[in-house]
N, C-alpha and C positions, 0 to 999 in steps of 0.2 A: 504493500500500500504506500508507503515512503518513497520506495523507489519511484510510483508511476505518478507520483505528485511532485514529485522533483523533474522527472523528464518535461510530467507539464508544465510545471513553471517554467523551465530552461530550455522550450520552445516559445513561450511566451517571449523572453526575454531576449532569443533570438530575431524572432520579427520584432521586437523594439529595434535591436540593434538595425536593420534592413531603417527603419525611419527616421533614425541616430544618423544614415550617413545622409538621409536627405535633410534631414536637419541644421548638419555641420555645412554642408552646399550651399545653403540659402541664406544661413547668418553668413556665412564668406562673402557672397555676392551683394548682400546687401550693405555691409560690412562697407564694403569698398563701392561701392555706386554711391552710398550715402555721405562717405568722403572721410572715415573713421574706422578704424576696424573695428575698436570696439563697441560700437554700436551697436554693430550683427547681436551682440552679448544682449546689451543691454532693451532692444527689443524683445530678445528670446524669454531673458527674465520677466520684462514684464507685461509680455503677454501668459507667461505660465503662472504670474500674478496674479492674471486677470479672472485665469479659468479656477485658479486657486479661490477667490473672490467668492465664483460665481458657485465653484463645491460648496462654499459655506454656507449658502443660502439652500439648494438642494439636494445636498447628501448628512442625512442625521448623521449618520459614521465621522462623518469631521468634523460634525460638532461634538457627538458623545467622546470619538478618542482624543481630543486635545482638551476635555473635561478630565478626563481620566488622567489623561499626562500629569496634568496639576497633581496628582497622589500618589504618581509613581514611586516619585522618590530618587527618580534616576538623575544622575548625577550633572549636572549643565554640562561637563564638555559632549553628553553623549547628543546635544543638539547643533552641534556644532559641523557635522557632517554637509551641508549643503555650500561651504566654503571651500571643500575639494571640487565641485562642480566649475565653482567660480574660479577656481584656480586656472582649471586645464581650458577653461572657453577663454578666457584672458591671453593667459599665456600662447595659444594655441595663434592669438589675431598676431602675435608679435614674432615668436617662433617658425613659425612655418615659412614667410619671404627667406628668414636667413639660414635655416638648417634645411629647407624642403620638407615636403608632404610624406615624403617616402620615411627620412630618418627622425622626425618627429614622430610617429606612428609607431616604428618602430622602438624607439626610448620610450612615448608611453606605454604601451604593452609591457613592453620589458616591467617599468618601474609597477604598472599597473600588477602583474604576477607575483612581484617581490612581498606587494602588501598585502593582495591575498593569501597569499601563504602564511605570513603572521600574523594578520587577523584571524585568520581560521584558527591559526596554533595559538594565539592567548584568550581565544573566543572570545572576541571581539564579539560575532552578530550573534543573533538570538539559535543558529541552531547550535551554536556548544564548541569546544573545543575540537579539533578536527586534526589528527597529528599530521607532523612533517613527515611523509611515507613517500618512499620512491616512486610510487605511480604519482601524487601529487606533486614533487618536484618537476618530476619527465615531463607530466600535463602541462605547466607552464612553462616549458622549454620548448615545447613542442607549438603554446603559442608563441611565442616570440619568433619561433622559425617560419611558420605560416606567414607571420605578418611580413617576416621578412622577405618571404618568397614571392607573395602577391605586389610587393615593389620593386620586383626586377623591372627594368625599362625607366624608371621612373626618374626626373633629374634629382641628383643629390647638389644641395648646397653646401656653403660655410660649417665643416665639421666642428662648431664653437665649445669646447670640453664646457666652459662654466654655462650655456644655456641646456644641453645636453644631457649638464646633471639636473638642472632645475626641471627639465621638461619630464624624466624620469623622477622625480621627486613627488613632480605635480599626478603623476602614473600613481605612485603610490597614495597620494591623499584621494584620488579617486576610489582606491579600493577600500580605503578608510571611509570615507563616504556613502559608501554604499553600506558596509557594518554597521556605522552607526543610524543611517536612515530605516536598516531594517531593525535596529534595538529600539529606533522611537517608535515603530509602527507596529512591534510586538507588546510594546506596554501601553501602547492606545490603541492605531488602528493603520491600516494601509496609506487612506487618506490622510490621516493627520499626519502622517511619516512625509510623504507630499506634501503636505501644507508648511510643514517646519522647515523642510528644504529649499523651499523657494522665500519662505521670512527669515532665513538666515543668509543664502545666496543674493539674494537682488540689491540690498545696500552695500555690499562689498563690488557689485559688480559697477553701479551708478557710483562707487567713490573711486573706482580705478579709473571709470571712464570721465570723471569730472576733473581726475587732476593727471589724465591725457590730453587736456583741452577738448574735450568733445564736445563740450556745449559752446565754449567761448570761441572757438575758432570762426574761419569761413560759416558762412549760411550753409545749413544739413537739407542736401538734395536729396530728398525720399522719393525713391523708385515710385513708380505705379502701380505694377503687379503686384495684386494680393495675394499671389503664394511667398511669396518672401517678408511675409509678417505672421508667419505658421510655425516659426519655431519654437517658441512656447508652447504650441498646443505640443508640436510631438516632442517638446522636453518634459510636459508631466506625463506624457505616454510613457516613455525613459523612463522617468524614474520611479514611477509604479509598477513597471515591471520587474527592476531590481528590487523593491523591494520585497514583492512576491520571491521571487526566485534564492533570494538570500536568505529569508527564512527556512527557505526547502532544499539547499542544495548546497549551501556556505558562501562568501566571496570568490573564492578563486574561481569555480567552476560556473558561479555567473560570470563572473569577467569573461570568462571566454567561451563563454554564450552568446555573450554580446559582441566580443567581437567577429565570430563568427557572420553573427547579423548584418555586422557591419560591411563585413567584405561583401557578404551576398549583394547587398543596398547598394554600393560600390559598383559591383559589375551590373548590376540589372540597369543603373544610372548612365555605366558606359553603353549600353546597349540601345535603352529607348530616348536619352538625350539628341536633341538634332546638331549635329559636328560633334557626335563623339568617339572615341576610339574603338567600339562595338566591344565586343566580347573578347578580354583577353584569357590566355590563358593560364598565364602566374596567379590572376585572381584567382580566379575558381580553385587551382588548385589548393590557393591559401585556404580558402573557402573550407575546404574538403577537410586538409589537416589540422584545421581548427575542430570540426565535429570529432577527428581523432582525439584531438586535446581532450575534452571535455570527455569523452569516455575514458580515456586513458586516469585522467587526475581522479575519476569516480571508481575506479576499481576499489573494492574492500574497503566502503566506506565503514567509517564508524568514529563516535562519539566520544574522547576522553571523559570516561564517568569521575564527576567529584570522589576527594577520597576521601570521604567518609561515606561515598556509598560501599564503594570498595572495601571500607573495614564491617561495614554492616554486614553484608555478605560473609567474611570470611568467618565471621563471628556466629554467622547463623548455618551455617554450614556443618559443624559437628553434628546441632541440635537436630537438623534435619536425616542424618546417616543414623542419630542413636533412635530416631521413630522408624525407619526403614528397618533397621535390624538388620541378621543374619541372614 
C-alpha cells in the first residue's frame, strides 16, 4: 500500500516537473522582454500569491491547517522552506547568461541530490529518517548523470568556481525546501504547506528585485501574451506536488521525480515550440535515466525507527518466546 502511494505521488510530481520546465521558459522570456530578469520571479510569486489568496477564500483545508499550525509547536525555522525556492529562481535570472543552461542544471541537480540525501538521513520531512544506503547514493549519481547527458550539445559558458558553488548550494536549499514544506503540510495541511511557501518566498523575492533596480530603473515593458503571467499558477502546481510526494516517498527521490518531469517538459517544448530544435536525443535519454534514478534510490526502502522503539522491542521480545514456549 506505501509503495503504490508513493509511485502515485512521484508520478504526480513528475508531471509537475513537465510544467516546472514551462514554467522556468516563461518567467525567462518575460524576465527579459520586460527589461529585468528578475521580474520573470517576481510575477511568478505573485501570481502564486494570488491563487494563494484566492485558496483562502475557497479551500477550508487552508484555513483549518494554518489554524492548526498555530498549535503545532513546530519550531519557526521549519517555515522557512519557501526561501530555497527564492533562492534558485533568483539566482537562476543571474547565473545562467554567465555559467549557461546546461552547467547551471547541472550544479543544481548535483547540489539538489547532496541535500536530499541528508535531509532524508536527519529526517528532515515528515516521512522519517531514510538511511545513506548505496542504492540511495547510486540514485543520485545517476541523476546528476542524466542531467548531465541530456546537455550534450548545449553551449557551456564562464566555468565561474564561486557562482558554481552558490548555484549548487542554492540545489541544496531547494531540497531543504521541499522537507520542510512537506513538515509544514504534515502538521496542518497540503495547502497550508502552499500557503506558507509562497508568504515566506514572495518578500524575499520583491526585496532582491527592489535592490536590483527593478522598479526604479527604465519604464517595465510588459509583454502582451497572457501565457507569460502563468507562472505562479504552475508554481503552486510545483509545489503541491512536492509536497505530496515528500510525505510519501522522502526528498531525494522527489527530486528526481521532478527532475525527470523536467527533462520530459524540456523535450516535449523542443518539439511542439515553433523554431525549435524538435526532438533531441541526449534529452530523452536523460529523461529515461532519471526514471532509472528514482527506482534505483527506492530499492529496500525503509524507515530508521526511533531508539527507543528499538529498545521497546528488544525488551519485549523475551516476554513474547517465554508465552510461545517449547
Amino acid at each position: 500500500m506505501r509503495a503504490s502511494r508513493a509511485a502515485v505521488a512521484l508520478a504526480v510530481v513528475g508531471l509537475a516537473g513537465a510544467a516546472s520546465a514551462g514554467q522556468a521558459a516563461i518567467n525567462a522570456e518575460l524576465g527579459q522582454r520586460a527589461g529585468n530578469a528578475t521580474l520573470g520571479g517576481v510575477v511568478n510569486n505573485l501570481g502564486g500569491s494570488l491563487v494563494v489568496l484566492v485558496g483562502l477564500l475557497v479551500l477550508p483545508s487552508m484555513r483549518t491547517g494554518l489554524v492548526a499550525l498555530r498549535r503545532s509547536g513546530l519550531p519557526w525555522w521549519s517555515y522557512l522552506g519557501g526561501l530555497g525556492g527564492a533562492a534558485i529562481v533568483l539566482l537562476a535570472a543571474y547565473a545562467v547568461p554567465v555559467v549557461g543552461v546546461a552547467v547551471f542544471t547541472i550544479a543544481q541537480v548535483a547540489g539538489n541530490g547532496i541535500g536530499g540525501l541528508a535531509s532524508d538521513r536527519v529526517g528532515l520531512a515528515p516521512v522519517g529518517r531514510l538511511p545513506l544506503s548505496g542504492p540511495r547514493v547510486a540514485g543520485a549519481l545517476l541523476g546528476v548523470a542524466a542531467v548531465t547527458l541530456a546537455q550534450i550539445g548545449r553551449p557551456v559558458g564562464d566555468l565561474a568556481v564561486g557562482l558554481l558553488l552558490l548555484v549548487v548550494a542554492a540545489g541544496v536549499g531547494v531540497a531543504v525546501q521541499t522537507a520542510l514544506n512537506g513538515r509544514v503540510s504534515a502538521a496542518g495541511s497540503a495547502a497550508a504547506g502552499v500557503a506558507v511557501n509562497f508568504v515566506v518566498s514572495t518578500p524575499a523575492v520583491l526585496l532582491v528585485a527592489a535592490l536590483a533596480g527593478a522598479f526604479t530603473g527604465p519604464a517595465i515593458r510588459w509583454p502582451g501574451e497572457w501565457h507569460l503571467y502563468l507562472g505562479g499558477l504552475l508554481g503552486v502546481g510545483v509545489v503541491a506536488s512536492l509536497v505530496l510526494g515528500v510525505r510519501a516517498a522522502g526528498v531525494l527521490r522527489t527530486g528526481l521525480a521532478l527532475v525527470g518531469g523536467q527533462l520530459t517538459g524540456a523535450l516535449l517544448l523542443d518539439v511542439l515550440l515553433p523554431g525549435g530544435p524538435g526532438a533531441r536525443l541526449p534529452v530523452l535519454a536523460g529523461a529515461l535515466l532519471t526514471v532509472l534514478a528514482v527506482l534505483v534510490a527506492g530499492r529496500r526502502p525503509g524507515v530508521v525507527p526511533p531508539a527507543g522503539a528499538v529498545r521497546v522491542a528488544s525488551e519485549q521480545a523475551p516476554a513474547r518466546d517465554e508465552r510461545l514456549g517449547p
